[in-house]
C-alpha positions in Angstrom: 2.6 13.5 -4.9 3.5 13.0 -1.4 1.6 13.7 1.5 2.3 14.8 5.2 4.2 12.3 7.0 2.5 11.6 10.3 5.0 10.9 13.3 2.5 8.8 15.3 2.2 6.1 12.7 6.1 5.8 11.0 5.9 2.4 8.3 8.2 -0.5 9.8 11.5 -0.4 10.2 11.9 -3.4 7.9 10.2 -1.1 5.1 13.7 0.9 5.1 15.0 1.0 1.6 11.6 0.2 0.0 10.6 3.8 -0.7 7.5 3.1 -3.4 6.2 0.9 -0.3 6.7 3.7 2.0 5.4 6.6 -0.2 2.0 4.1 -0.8 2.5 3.2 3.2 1.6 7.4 3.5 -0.5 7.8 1.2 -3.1 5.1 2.8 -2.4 6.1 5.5 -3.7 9.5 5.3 -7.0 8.5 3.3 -7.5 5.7 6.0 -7.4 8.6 9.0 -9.3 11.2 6.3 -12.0 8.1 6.4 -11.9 7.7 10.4 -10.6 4.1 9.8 -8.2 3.5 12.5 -5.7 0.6 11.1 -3.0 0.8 14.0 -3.5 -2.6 15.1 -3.2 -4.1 11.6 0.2 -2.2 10.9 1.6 -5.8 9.8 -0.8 -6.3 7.2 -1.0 -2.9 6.3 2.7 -2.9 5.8 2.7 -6.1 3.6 0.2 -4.4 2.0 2.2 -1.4 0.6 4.5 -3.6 0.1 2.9 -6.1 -2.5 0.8 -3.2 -4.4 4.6 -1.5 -4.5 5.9 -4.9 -6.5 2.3 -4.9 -8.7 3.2 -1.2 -10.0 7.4 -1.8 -10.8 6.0 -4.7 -12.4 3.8 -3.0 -14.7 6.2 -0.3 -14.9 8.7 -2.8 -16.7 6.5 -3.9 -18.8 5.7 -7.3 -17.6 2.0 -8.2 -17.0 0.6 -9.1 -13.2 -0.6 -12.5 -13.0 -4.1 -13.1 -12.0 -2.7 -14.8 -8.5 -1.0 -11.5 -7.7 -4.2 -9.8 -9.0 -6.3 -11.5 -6.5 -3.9 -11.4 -3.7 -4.0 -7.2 -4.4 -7.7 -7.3 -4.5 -7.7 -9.1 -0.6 -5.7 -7.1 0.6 -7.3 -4.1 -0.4 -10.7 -5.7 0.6 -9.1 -6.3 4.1 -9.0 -2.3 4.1 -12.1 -1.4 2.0 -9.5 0.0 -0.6 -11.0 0.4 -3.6 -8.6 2.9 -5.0 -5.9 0.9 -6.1 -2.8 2.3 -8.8 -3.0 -0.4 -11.2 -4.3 1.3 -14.9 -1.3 3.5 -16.2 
């Protein structure tokens, strides 16, 4: 499901192409501005954010298993955002 596209707050222009990243990049988005949380400063991060959990899910989606290493680097991420609500169980 997508959501709303906000113009105030567009993903990178280096996420072009990467539509799973983007898709997450909006969906975040919106639960980080329906929780107050304002993340414009930490677009960066947030961006390489979307962009690893994006990698995670085609990962799984091929079959293959994420390693722990990618595991925890999900789980810092998502802690830098108090994201608890992470895609990873099919």
């Amino acid at each position: 499901m997508m959501v709303d596209k906000p113009t105030d707050f567009p993903p990178p222009e280096w996420m072009d192409g990467l539509e799973l990243a983007k898709e997450i990049w909006w969906k975040k988005l919106e639960e980080f501005k329906k929780r107050g949380m304002d993340v414009e400063q930490f677009q960066s991060l947030l961006a390489h954010y979307c962009c690893f959990e994006a990698q995670i899910i085609k990962k799984r989606e091929s079959g293959e298993i994420p390693t722990a290493e990618e595991l925890s680097v999900l789980r810092d991420l998502a802690n830098s955002f108090y994201d608890t609500g992470l895609e990873l169980v099919d």
